[in-house]
N, C-alpha and C positions, 0 to 999 in steps of 0.2 A: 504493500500500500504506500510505503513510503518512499518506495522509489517510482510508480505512477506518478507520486505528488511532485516528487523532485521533476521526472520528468515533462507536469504542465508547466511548473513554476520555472523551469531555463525559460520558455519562449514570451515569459512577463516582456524582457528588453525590448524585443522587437514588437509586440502587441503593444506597447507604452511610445514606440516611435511613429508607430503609424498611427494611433490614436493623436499625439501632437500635431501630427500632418492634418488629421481631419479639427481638431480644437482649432487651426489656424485659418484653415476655411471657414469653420460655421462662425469666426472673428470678422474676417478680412469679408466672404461676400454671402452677410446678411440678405441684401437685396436679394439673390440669383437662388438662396435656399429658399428664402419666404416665397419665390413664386412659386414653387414648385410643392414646400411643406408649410407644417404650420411650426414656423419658425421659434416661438415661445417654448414647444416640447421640445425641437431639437436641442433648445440650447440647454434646456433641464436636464434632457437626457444624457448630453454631450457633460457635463459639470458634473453627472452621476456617478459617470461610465471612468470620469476621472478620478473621482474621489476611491472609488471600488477599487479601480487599478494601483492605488496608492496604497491602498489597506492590503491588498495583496503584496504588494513589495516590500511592503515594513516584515509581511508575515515570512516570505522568500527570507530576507533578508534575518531575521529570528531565528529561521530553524536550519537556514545552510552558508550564513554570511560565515568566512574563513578569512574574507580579505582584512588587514590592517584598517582600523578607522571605522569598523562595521558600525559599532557602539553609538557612535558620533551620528552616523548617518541616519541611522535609524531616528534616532533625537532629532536631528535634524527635521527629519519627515512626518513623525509623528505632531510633529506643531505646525509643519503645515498643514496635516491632515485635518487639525481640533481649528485651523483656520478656513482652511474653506469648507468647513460643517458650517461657521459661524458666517462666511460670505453667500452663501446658499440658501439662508433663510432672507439676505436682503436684496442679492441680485444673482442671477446663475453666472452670470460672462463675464463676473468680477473672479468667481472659482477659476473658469477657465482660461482666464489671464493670469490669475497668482499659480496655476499647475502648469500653465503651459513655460511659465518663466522657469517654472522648477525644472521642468522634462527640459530646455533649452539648455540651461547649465549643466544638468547630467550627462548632455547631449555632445557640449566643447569639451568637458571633464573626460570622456571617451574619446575622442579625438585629440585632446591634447594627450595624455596619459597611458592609454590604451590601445589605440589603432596603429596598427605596425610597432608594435613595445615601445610607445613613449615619443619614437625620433620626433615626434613634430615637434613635443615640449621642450625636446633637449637642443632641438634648431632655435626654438623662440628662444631658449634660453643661453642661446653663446649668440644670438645678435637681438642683446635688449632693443637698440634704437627701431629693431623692423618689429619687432614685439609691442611694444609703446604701438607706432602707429599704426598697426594690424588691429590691437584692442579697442583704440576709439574708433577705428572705422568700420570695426566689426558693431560696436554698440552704438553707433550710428546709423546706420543700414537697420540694425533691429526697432532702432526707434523710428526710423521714416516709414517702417512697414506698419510698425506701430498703430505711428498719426495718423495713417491715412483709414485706418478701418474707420468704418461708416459710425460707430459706435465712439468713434471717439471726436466726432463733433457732433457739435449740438443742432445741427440741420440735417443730422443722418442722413449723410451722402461723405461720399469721398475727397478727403483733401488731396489738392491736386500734388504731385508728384516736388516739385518744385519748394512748395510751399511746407510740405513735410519735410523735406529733406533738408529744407532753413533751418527751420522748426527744433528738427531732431539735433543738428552740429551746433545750433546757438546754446540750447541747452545742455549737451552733454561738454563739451566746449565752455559752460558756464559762462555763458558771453552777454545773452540778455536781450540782442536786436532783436524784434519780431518784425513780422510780415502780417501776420494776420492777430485781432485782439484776441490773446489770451485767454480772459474771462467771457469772451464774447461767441467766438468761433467752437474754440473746445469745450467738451462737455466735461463732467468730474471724472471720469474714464479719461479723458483726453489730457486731464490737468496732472493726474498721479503719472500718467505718464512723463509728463515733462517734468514734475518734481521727481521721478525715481532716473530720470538722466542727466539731472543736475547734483544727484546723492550720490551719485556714478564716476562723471565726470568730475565732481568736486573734489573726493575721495582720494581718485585715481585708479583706471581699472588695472593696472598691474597692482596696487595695494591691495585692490580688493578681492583679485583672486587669489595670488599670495595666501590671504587671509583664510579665503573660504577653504585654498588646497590644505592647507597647515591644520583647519579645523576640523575638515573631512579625513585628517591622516595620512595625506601626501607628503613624501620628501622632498624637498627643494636641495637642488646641490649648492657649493659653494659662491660660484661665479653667480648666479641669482639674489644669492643671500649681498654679494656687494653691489649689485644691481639696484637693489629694494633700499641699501642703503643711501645710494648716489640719489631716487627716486624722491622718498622722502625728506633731502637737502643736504648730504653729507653727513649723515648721520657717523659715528667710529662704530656704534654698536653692533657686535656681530649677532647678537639674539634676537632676531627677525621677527619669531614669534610673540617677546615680548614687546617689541618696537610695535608691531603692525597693532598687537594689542592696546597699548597704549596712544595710538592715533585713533582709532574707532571709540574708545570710550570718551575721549578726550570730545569728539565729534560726537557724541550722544548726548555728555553732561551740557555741554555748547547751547545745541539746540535747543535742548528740552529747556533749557533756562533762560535764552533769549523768548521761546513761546509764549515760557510763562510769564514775562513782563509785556510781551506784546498786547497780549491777552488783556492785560491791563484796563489797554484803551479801545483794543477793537470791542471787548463784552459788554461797552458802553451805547456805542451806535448799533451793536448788531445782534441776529439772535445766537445763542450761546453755541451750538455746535458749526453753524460761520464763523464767529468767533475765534475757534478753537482750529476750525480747518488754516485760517487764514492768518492766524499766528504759526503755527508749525509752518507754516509754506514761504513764508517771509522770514521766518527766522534761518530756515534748511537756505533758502534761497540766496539771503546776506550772507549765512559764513561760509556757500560755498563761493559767493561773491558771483550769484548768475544777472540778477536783476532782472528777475520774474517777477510777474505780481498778476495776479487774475483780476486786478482791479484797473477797468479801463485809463483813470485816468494815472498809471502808477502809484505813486504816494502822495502828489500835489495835494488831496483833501488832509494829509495829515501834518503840512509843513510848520504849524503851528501849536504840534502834539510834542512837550519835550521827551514822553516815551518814547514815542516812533522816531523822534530827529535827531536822538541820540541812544538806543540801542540796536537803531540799525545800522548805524555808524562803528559802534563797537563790535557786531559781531562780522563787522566787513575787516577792521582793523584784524579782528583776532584769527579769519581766516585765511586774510593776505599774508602776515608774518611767516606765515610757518607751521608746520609740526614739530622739525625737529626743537622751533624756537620756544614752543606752547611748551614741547614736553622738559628744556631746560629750564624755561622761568620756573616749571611746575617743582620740579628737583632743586633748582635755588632758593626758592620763594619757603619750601614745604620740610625741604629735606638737607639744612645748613650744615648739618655733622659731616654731610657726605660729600656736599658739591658747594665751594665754599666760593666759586665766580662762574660768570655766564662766562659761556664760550666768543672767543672771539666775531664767530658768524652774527651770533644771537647781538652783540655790543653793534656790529653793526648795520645789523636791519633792522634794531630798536632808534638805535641815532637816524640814521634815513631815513625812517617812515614817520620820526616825528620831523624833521626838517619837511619833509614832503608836503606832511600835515599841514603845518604851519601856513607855506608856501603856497596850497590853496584856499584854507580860510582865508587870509590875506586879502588874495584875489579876487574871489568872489564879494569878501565883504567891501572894499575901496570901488573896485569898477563895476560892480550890480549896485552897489548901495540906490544910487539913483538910476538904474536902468531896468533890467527887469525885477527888480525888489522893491521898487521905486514907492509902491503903495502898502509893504507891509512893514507892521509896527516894528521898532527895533529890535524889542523880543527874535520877534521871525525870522529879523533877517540875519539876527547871529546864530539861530539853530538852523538856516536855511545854507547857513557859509559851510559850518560847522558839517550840514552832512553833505553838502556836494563835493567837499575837499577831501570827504574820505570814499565816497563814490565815484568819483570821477577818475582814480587810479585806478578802478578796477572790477566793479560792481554792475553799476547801470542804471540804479534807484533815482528816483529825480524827484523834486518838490518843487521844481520851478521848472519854467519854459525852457526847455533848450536852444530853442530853435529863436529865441529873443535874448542872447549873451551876445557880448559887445565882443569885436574883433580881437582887442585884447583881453578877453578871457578865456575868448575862444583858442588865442594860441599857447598861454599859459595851459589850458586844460589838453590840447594834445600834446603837449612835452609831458603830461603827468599817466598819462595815455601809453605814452607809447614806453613809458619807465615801467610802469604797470607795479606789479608784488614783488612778493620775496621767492626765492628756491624753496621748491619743496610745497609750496601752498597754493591753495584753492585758485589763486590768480592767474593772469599771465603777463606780458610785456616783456621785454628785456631783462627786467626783475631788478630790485632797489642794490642788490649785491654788486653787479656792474656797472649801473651808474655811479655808484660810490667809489667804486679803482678808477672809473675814468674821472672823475672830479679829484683823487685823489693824488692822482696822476698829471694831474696839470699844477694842483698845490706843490708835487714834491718840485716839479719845474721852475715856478716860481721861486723856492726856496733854497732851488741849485742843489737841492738831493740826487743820489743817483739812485738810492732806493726808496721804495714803495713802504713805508710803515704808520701805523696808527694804534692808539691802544697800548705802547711798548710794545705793538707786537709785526714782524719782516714779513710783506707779505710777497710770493714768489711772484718772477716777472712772468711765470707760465699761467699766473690767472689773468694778469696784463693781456696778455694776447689773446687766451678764450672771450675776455671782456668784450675787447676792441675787434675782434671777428665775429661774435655775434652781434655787434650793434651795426658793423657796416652791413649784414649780410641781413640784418631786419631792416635797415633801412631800404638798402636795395628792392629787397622784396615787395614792401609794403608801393614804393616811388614807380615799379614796376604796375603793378597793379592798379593806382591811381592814373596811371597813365593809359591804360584801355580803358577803364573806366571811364576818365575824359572824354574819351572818342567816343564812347556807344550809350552817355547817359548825356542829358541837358539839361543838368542839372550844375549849379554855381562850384567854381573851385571849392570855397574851403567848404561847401557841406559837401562832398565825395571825398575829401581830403580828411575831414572829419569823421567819417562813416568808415574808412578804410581802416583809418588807426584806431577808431574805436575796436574794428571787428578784429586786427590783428593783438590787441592788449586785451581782448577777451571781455572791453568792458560794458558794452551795452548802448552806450548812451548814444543818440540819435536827433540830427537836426529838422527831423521830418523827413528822410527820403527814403527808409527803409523800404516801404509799405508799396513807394512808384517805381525804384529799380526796375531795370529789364530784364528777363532769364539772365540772360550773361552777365549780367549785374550781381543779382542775386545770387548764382554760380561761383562769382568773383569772391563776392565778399562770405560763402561759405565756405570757400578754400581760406582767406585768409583765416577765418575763425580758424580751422583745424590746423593749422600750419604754427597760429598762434600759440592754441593750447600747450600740442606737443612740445613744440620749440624749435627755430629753425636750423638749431644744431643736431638735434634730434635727426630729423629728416636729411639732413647732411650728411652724417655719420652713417645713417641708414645706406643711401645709398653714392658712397665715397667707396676710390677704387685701394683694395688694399694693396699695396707692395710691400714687398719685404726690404727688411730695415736695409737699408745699403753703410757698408763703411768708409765711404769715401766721404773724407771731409775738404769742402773749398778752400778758399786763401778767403779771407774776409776785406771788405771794401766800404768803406763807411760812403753815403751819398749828403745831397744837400738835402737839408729839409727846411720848410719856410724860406 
């Protein structure tokens, strides 16, 4: 008997893959089932057949699991199971979106792991840079198939192909331009969408699989382990497991504490589980620095709320910095016996990002004072300085017109644009680490130093050069791209000028032309978002040709410069 059982239970995997194939149809073409069934059963019966096939797998999994991590997994499935019993009672295609996500993940975990012994994982894992961009643009592609189910706007019809595939790179990319309104177009299906590719992207999906393989009982080898550590900012730590840990809690307590101040002020104007939606979704949103908001007109109704104009401020500050920076404050601040000074990195994306700070309140507050702040009280207009100086590095969140700042704020705000965050965080740009060697690097000149030091501490001339070749090679990029752009949009220099570097610093913010872009436009500026996210050293390193070291050294030649 128990080896019949054994023998129904082998073909659960492949009964669990074709059923995702069919959960992804009766998602993707509502329309084409409902003419033909009566679409309500299908989709009950479809949520059923998935939950059944889960129950069976837990049980497979109980009486002949032998593999490493069995224990885990089972855990693992078991709360999805006790989860979509409870999504079941409120909607069926909420079940078969939370299993079809599960069966998706089991589905790369076999392909990466599994199919042909591993090689693929062990390829992704000796060329991180083509890993990195394989994962966003794999969870990119998932999220444009996503957006476009009929189910995931609120006019049940399909978004057009284009308009998804913005959609899906802005927010996984945590960048924030849209094309179409948020709270408007997508439905609550359409919305946890876009907030679980902003939890994704924010994260980073090498962190987060890392995370999931380590707690499902996968080995990770060496070279990965320093991988995850460069990922995360340079982390020295060789204990991955507890590094990755320690960023996801870090990300949990964040959240759930920015919500619950948000909460504050939204359970004033609205009813309590709007509220509650729209604090989590604004809080997830600001520390992964995407600048989402389901609310048409983004923040503008609340520029005047010191909750909202400054704890969305702080949890963009604490997303931009860092992890490795969060988890060293956390060790200086908590644990003085052990770590008795921040690290050099931490000293200096703490001093840049309040320099940074500084440098757009300033701005905002002197050349908006009478321009577009012109009519609000004083109050307003210093929580209004106060959050566009911490938004406009990197976020997207706005309380005022954008599309009404004055030429000089406008070009103060793309220098703060294209500097963007720190290494290792929710951000993008150039990152505050590089802009601070090339500023610091013009002081040692000034000062007729030949080396690079700050803090008493030498910093090598080999970050000089990664500095000064990512910034040439983002400018180029972005200078390139605003240059078709030119030619095939009709729209004014500095707002496609502004649009560009907003979408390549990942930050969101828009002078109005998102929405009229042309395909090629739009196209454009979703390459730069992912180009951004990544890094364009990333994509470099990806595909740069390697040669072997040569030992032939030149005769050296100094030239003119200036």
């Amino acid at each position: 008997m128990l080896k019949i059982l054994r023998q129904i239970l082998k073909h659960i995997e492949f009964v669990a893959y074709m059923l995702a194939v069919w959960s992804f149809l009766v998602l993707f073409f509502e329309p084409v089932i409902g003419y033909y069934m009566n679409f309500g059963r299908v989709e009950f019966y479809t949520a059923v057949a998935n939950l059944l096939l889960l129950l069976l797998t837990i049980g497979n999994r109980l009486l002949f699991g032998e593999e490493r991590g069995t224990q885990k997994i089972i855990i693992f499935d078991i709360l999805m199971l006790a989860m979509g019993m409870l999504l079941l009672i409120y909607q069926a295609k909420f079940v078969i979106f939370v299993l079809l996500v599960r069966q998706t993940y089991f589905i790369i975990q076999f392909l990466l792991f599994r199919f042909s012994e591993g090689k693929v994982f062990r390829w992704l894992s000796s060329n991180p840079p083509v890993a990195v961009m394989l994962s966003f643009a794999t969870v990119i592609f998932l999220g444009t198939v996503l957006l476009m189910l009929p189910v995931a706007s609120n006019f049940n019809r399909v978004t057009p192909l284009v308009e998804a595939l913005f959609t899906a790179t802005s927010a996984t990319c945590v960048t924030g331009l849209v094309v179409l309104d948020t709270g408007v177009h997508f439905s609550l299906f359409g919305q946890l969408v876009i907030l679980l590719l902003i939890q994704i992207g924010g994260l980073g999906i090498m962190t987060l699989s890392t995370f999931f393989a380590l707690i499902l009982g996968q080995n990770i080898n060496l070279k990965l382990k320093n991988v995850m550590n460069q990922v995360v900012g340079g982390a020295k730590s060789v204990n991955v497991f507890q590094l990755l840990k320690n960023i996801v809690a870090v990300t949990l307590v964040i959240e759930v504490l920015g919500a619950l101040i948000l909460f504050i002020k939204f359970s004033q104007d609205l009813s309590l589980l709007r509220a509650i939606y729209l604090s989590f979704f604004h809080s997830i949103s600001a520390f992964c620095n995407a600048g989402f908001s389901p609310l048409s007109d983004n923040l503008v109704r609340y520029a005047d709320s010191a909750v909202v104009s400054l704890t969305i401020p702080l949890l963009i500050f604490l997303g931009g910095i860092g992890f490795t920076v969060l988890i060293d404050l956390n060790h200086f601040l908590f644990f003085r016996e052990k770590v008795r000074k921040l690290s050099l990195h931490t000293k200096i994306v703490l001093a840049t990002t309040a320099i940074l700070l500084a440098l757009g309140f300033a701005t905002f507050l002197l050349f908006e004072y009478h321009g577009s702040m012109q009519d609000f009280p004083v109050q307003k207009r210093i929580l209004s300085s106060i959050f566009q100086s911490a938004t406009t590095r990197t976020a997207g969140f706005n309380t005022i017109d954008i599309s009404t700042l004055s030429k000089a704020t406008v070009l103060i705000s793309l220098v703060l644009m294209f500097i963007g965050a720190s290494p290792g965080s929710t951000g993008g740009g150039i990152k505050t680490t590089t802009f601070s060697l090339l500023a610091l690097t013009v002081i040692s000149m000034i000062k007729g130093r030949r080396d690079l030091s700050v803090f008493k501490r030498r910093i090598p001339l080999a970050n000089f050069r990664e500095a000064t070749g990512l910034t040439m090679l983002s400018a180029v990029i972005v200078g390139s791209i605003v240059l078709i752009l030119l030619v095939v949009e009709s729209h004014p220099f500095e707002k496609v000028l502004f649009e560009a570097v907003s979408a390549f610093g990942t930050v969101g913010l828009s002078m109005g032309i998102t929405a009229d872009l042309t395909v090629l436009g739009k196209l454009l500026t979703t390459l730069l978002m992912y180009i951004g996210r990544i890094g364009p050293l990333t994509m470099v390193y990806a595909f740069a040709i390697r040669n072997t070291r040569s030992n032939i050294n030149y005769a050296e030649e100094t030239i003119a410069i200036g």
